[in-house]
C-alpha positions as CSV (number, residue, x, y, z in Angstrom):
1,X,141.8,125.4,57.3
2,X,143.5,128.3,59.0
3,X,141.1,131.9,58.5
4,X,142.5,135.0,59.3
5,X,141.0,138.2,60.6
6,X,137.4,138.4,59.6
7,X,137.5,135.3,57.2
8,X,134.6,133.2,57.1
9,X,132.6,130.2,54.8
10,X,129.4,131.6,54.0
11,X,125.7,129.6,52.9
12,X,126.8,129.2,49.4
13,X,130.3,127.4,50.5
14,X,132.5,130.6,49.4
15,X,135.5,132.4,51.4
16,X,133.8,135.8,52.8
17,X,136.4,139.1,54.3
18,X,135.0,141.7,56.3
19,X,131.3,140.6,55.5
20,X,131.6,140.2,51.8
21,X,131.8,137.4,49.8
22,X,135.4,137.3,47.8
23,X,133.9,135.8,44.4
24,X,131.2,138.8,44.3
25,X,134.4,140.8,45.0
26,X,136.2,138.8,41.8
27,X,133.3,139.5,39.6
28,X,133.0,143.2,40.4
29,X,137.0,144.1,40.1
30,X,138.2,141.5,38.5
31,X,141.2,139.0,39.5
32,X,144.2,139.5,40.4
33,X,142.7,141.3,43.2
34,X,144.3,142.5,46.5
35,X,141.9,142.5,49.6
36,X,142.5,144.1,52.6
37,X,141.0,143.4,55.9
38,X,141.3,146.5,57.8
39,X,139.5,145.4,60.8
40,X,142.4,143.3,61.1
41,X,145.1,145.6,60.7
42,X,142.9,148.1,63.3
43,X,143.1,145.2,65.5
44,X,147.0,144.8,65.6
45,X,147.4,148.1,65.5
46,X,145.5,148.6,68.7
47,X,147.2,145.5,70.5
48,X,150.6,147.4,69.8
49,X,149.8,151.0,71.0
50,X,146.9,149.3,74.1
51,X,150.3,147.6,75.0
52,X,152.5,150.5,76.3
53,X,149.1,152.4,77.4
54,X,148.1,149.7,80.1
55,X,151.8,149.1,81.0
56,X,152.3,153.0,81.7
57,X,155.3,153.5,79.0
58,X,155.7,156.2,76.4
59,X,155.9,155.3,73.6
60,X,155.6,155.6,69.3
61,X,154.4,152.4,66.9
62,X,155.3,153.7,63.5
63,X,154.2,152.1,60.4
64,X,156.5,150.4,58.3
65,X,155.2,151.2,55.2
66,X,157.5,149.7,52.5
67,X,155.3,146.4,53.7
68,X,152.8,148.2,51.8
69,X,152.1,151.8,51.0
70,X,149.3,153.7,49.2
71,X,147.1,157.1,49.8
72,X,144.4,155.0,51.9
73,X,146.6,152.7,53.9
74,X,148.4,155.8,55.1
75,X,144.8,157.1,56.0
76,X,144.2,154.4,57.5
77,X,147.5,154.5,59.9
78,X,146.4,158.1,60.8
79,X,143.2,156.9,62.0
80,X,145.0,154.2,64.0
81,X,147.0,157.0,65.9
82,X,150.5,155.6,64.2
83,X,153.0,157.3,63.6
84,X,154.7,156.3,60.2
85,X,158.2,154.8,59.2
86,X,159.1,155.5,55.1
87,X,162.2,154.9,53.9
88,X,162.1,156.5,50.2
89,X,161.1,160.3,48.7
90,X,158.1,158.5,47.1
91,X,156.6,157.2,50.3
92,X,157.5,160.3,51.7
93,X,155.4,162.2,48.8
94,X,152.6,160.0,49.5
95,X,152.1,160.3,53.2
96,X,152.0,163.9,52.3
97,X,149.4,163.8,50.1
98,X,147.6,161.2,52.4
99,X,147.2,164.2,54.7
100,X,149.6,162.2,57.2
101,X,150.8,164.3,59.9
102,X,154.7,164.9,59.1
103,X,155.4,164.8,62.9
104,X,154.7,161.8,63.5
105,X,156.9,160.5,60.0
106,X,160.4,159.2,60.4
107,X,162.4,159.1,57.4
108,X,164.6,155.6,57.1
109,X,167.1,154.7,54.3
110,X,170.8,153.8,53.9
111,X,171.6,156.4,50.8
112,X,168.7,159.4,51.1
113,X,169.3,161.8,48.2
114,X,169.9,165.4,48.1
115,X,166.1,165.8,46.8
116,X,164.8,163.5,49.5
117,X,166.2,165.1,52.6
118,X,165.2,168.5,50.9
119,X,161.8,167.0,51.0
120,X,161.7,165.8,54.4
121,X,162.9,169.3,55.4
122,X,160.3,171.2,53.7
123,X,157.4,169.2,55.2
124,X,159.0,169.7,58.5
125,X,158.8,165.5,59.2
126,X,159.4,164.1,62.9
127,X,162.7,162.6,62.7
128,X,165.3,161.6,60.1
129,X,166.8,158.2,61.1
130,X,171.0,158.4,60.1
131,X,172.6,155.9,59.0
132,X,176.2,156.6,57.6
133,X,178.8,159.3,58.2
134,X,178.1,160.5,54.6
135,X,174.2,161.0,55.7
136,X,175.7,163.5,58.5
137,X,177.8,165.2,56.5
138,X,174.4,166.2,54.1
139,X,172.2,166.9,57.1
140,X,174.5,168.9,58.6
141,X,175.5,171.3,55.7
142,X,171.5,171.3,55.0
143,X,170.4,172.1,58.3
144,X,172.7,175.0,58.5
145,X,172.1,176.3,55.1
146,X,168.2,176.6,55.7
147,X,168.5,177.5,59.6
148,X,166.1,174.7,60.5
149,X,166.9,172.2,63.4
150,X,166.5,168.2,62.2
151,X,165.6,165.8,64.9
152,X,167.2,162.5,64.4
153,X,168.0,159.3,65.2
154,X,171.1,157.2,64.9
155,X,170.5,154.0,63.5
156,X,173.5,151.8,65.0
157,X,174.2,148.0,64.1
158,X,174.3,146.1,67.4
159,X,175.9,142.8,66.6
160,X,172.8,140.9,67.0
161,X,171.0,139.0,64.2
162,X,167.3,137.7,64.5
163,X,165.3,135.3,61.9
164,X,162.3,132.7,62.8
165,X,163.1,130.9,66.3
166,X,166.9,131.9,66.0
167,X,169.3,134.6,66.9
168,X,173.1,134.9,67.0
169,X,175.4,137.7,67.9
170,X,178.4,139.4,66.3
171,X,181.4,141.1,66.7
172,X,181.1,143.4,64.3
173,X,178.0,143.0,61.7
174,X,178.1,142.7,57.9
175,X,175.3,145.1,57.1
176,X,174.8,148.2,54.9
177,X,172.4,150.2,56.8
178,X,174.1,151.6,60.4
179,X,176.7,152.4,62.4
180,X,178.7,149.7,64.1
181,X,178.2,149.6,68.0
182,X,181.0,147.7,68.3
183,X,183.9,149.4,66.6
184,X,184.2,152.9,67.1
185,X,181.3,154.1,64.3
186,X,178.2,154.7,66.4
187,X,180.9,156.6,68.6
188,X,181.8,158.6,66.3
189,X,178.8,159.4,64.5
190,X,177.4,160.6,67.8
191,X,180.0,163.4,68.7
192,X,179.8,164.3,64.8
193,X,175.8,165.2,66.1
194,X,175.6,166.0,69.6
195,X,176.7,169.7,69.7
196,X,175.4,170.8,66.1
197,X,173.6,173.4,66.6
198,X,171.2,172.2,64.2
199,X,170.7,168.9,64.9
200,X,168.9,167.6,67.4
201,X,169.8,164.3,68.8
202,X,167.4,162.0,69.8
203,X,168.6,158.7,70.8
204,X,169.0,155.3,68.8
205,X,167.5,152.9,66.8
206,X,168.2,149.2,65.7
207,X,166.7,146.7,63.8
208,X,167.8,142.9,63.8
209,X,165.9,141.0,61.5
210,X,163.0,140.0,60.4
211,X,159.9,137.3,60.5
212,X,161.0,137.1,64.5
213,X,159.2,134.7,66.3
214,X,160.8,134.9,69.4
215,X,161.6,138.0,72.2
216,X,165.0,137.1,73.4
217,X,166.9,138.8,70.4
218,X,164.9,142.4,70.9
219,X,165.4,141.9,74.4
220,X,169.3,141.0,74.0
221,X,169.7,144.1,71.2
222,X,168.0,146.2,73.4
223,X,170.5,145.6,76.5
224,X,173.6,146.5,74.2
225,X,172.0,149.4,72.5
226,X,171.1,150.8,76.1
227,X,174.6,150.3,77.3
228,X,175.9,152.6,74.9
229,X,173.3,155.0,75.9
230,X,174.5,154.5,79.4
231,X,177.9,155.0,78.3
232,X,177.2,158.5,76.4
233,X,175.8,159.8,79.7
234,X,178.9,159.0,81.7
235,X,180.9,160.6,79.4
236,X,179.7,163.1,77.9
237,X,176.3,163.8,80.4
238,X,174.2,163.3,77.0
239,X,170.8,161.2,77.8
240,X,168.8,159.8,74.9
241,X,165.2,160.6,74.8
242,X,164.2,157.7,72.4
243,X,165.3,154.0,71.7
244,X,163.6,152.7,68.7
245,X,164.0,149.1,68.2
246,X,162.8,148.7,65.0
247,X,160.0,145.6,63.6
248,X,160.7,141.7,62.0
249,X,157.5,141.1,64.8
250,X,156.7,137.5,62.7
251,X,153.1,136.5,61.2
252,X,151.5,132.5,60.5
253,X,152.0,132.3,56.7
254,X,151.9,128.3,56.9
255,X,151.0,125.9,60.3
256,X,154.8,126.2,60.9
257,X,154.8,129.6,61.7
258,X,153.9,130.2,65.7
259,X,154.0,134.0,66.0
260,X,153.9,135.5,69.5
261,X,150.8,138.5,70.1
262,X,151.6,141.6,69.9
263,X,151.5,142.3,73.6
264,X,154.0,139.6,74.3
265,X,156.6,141.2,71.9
266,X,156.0,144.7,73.5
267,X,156.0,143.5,77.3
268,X,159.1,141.8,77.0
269,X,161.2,144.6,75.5
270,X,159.5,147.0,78.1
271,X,160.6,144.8,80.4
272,X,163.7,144.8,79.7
273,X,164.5,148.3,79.1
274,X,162.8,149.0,82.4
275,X,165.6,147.1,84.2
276,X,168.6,148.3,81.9
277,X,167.7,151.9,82.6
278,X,167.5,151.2,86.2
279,X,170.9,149.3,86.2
280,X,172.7,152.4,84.3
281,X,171.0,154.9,86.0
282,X,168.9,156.3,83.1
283,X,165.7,158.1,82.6
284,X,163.4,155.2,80.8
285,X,163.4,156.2,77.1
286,X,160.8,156.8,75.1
287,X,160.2,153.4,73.1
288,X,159.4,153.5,69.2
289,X,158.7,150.3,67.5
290,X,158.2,149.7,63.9
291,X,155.6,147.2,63.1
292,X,155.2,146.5,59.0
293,X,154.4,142.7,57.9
294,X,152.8,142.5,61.3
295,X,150.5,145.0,61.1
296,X,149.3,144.0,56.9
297,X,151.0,140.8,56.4
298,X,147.9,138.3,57.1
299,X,145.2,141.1,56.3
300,X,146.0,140.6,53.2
301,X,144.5,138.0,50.6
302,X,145.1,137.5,46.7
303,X,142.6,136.6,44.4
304,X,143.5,135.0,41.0
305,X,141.3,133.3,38.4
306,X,142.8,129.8,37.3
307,X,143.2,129.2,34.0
308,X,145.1,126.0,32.3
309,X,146.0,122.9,34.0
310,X,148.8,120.6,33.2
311,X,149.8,117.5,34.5
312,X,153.5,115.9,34.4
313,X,152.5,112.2,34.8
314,X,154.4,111.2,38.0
315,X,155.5,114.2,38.8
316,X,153.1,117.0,40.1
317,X,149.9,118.3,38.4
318,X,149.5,122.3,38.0
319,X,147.3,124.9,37.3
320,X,148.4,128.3,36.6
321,X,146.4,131.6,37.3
322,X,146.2,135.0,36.2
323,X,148.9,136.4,38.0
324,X,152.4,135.6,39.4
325,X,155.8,136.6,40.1
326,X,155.1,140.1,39.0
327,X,152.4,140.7,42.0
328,X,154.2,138.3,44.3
329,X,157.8,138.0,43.9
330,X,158.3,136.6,47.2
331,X,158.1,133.0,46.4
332,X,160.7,133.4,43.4
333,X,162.8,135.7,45.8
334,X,163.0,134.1,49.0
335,X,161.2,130.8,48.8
336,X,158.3,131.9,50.5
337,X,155.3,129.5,51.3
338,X,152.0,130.3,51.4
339,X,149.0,129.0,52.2
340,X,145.6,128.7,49.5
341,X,141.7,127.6,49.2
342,X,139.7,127.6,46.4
343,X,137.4,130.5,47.7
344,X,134.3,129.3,45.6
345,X,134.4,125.9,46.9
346,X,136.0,126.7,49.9
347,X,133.7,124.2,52.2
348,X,135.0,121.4,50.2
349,X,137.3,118.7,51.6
350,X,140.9,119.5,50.0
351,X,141.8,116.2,48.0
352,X,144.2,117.9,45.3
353,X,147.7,118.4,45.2
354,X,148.6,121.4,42.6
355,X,151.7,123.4,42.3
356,X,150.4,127.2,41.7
357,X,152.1,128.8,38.6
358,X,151.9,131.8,37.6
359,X,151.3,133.4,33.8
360,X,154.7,134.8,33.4
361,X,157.5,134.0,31.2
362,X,159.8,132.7,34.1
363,X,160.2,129.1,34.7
364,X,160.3,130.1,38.7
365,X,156.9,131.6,38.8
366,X,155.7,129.1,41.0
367,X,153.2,130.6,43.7
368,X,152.8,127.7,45.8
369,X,154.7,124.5,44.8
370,X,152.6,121.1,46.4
371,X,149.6,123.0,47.9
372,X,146.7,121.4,49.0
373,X,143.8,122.2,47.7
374,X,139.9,121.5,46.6
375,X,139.3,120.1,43.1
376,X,140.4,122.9,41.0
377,X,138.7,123.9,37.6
378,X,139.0,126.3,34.8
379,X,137.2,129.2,36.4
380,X,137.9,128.9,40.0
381,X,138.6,131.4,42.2
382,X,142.1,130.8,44.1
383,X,142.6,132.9,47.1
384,X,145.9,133.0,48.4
385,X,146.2,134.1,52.4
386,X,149.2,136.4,54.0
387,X,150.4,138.2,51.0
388,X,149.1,141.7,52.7
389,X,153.4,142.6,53.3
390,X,155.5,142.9,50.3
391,X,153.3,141.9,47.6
392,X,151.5,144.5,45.8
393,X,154.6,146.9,46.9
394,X,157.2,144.9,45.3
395,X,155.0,144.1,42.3
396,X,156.2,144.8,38.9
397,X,155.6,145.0,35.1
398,X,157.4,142.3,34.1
399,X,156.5,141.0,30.8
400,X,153.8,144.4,30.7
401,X,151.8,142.7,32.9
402,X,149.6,145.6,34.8
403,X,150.0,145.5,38.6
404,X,146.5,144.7,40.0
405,X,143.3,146.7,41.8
406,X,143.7,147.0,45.4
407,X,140.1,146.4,47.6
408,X,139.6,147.7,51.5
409,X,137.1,145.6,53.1
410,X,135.5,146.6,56.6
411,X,131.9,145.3,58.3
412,X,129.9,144.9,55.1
413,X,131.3,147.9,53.1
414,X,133.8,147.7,50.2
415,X,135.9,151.1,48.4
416,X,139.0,150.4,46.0
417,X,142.2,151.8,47.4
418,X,143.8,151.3,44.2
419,X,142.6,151.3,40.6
420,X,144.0,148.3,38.3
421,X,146.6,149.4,35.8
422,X,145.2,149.6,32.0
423,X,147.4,148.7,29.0
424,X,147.6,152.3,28.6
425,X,149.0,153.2,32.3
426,X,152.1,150.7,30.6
427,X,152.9,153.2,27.6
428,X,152.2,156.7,29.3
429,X,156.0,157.4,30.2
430,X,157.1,155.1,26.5
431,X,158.6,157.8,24.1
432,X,158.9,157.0,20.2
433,X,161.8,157.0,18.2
434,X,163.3,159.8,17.3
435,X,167.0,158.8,16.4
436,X,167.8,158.4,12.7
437,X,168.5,155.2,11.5
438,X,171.8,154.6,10.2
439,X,173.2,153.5,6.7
């Protein structure tokens, strides 16, 4: 069995994080229960920044918080010396109130609101990245309006796609966030920016995928990006500051997955932008990554109680828990696997075959479909590894199912990041009835 982080079988046979035994952890705040193992994510954090310290290069490793946002975890990304990467007015709102510094926030998204960019203005935030002509347009008109200089960044598509062990490049990429490299866009996007008076222009950004397991597609996006740069200051004497090239760093979520260290993703790409800005005679840039599932992904762990069993005689047996598709929509949405141990027997040999349902009124609500696992019972606590990314922020109320509590773990100590939602919490925005009914 594959233990993450701080994971560990304790006396008493049970899965322990950070110190602390999960099923006292199931008793005290109840199940479905998110734990997070923030020595772990301080631990990847570190390898990321440690990284472009020892090798000498400026640089920014910014959060990418829609992997998973709250009050604490942006706390906790201060602490780390991160800067942050938020791509929504609420996250936005949040790393404000998280005492965050707004320097060190860049603002993402393919269709920011009026509102939103009002907001990023006011708190006086690092850098807006731009991503469409209509984007400029707003900024622009904004910027002038309030007399306050925007830095920004222009988010370009490069015609390179990256996913697992595989990468393949484009002419011209089908995607809705950027400006295309390749056909003009990112062209003219940039002499819409360069001379505002307003707008300060910092350099570019790309992202190419995600759950990346290899370097040879950050490295390849990284040439083509730089060319352009090296392009711009031939023609127009205009030298970027900052290349951002974005996160999809990949994570072990099953003994398939081979993710590469952090230090191995970061030395390649400073590698190779060492040697395109000495080709095109350019200053070396200023590198910002943006780390999200890498940083939370496996620091993560659900806890669900099981409930019924059922078995389809010849078919598979199941047991279903007390959660589902409405904290983890990833299986449903993507086919995601996952790994599982039954934490209160978690010593035991693994002799069972179960698909993992969930309690939701969705035949897809499968959370693991043929895992492995101990003899389970009514009872058990199941806990579930990797779901640290894109669980508990894409969780839901479907069927009014309340979202669950949220539980930092560190060296012994335990502090809830995020209360569970109460029955109540599900009607506060519900308004009665007020039309009349007809005849």
């Amino acid at each position: 069995m594959h233990l993450y982080g701080t994971q560990q079988i304790n006396e008493q046979g049970h899965l322990t994080i950070g110190g602390i035994d999960t099923i006292e952890l199931a008793q005290q705040y109840g199940t479905p229960l998110f734990i997070y193992d923030t020595a772990l994510i301080r631990k990847r954090a570190r390898g990321f920044i440690q990284t472009f310290e020892n090798l000498g290069v400026k640089a920014q490793v910014a959060y990418a918080s829609k992997a998973f946002a709250c009050v604490a975890a942006y706390q906790l990304a201060a602490q780390e010396n991160l800067s942050l990467d938020v791509v929504s007015g609420g996250e936005l709102f949040t790393a404000i109130k998280a005492g965050f510094p707004a320097d060190r926030i860049h603002f993402h998204g393919n269709n920011k609101s009026i509102a939103e960019l009002e907001l990023a203005f006011e708190t006086e935030i690092g850098c807006i990245v731009v991503d469409n002509f209509y984007e400029i347009s707003l900024l622009k008109e904004m910027a002038k309006q309030r007399n306050q200089k925007m830095k920004i960044l222009l988010r370009v598509t490069p015609g390179v796609e990256a996913h697992t062990h595989d990468f393949i490049t484009t002419g011209q990429a089908d995607s809705k966030f950027g400006f295309d490299l390749n056909n003009g866009q990112a062209d003219e996007a940039f002499k819409q920016v360069v001379y505002d008076e307003n707008i300060e222009l910092l350099g570019l950004h790309c992202h190419i995928g995600s759950q990346i397991f290899e370097t040879e597609g950050f490295s390849l996006a990284a040439g083509k990006v730089m060319q352009k740069m090296g392009a711009w200051k031939t023609q127009y004497a205009f030298e970027a500051q900052v290349l951002n090239l974005g996160g999809g760093f990949g994570i072990r979520y099953t003994e398939e997955d081979k993710p590469l260290e952090p230090h191995e993703y970061v030395a390649d790409m400073i590698q190779t932008v060492k040697a395109e800005s000495t080709k095109l005679n350019l200053a070396m840039p200023e590198i910002w990554i943006e780390p999200g599932r890498s940083l939370v992904g496996d620091a993560g762990t659900s806890l669900y109680t099981v409930g019924s069993q059922k078995t389809v005689p010849g078919v598979r047996e199941y047991i279903a828990v007390d959660g589902g598709m409405s904290d983890n929509i990833r299986p449903a949405l993507y086919d995601a696997k996952y790994e599982a141990v039954i934490a209160n027997r978690a010593n035991e040999t693994k002799t069972s075959t179960y698909t993992v349902a969930g309690k939701l009124c969705e035949s897809g609500d499968k959370l693991i479909i043929d895992a492995t696992l101990q003899k389970a019972e009514t009872g058990d606590i199941l806990a579930m590894f990797c779901t640290g990314a894109y669980g508990y922020s894409m969780a839901s109320n479907y069927n009014r199912v309340p979202r669950p509590a949220v539980v930092f773990v560190e060296n012994g100590v335990h502090q809830l990041a995020i209360k569970r939602e109460s029955y109540e919490n599900l009607v506060v925005n519900d308004l009665p009835l007020t039309l009349v009914k007809g005849e």
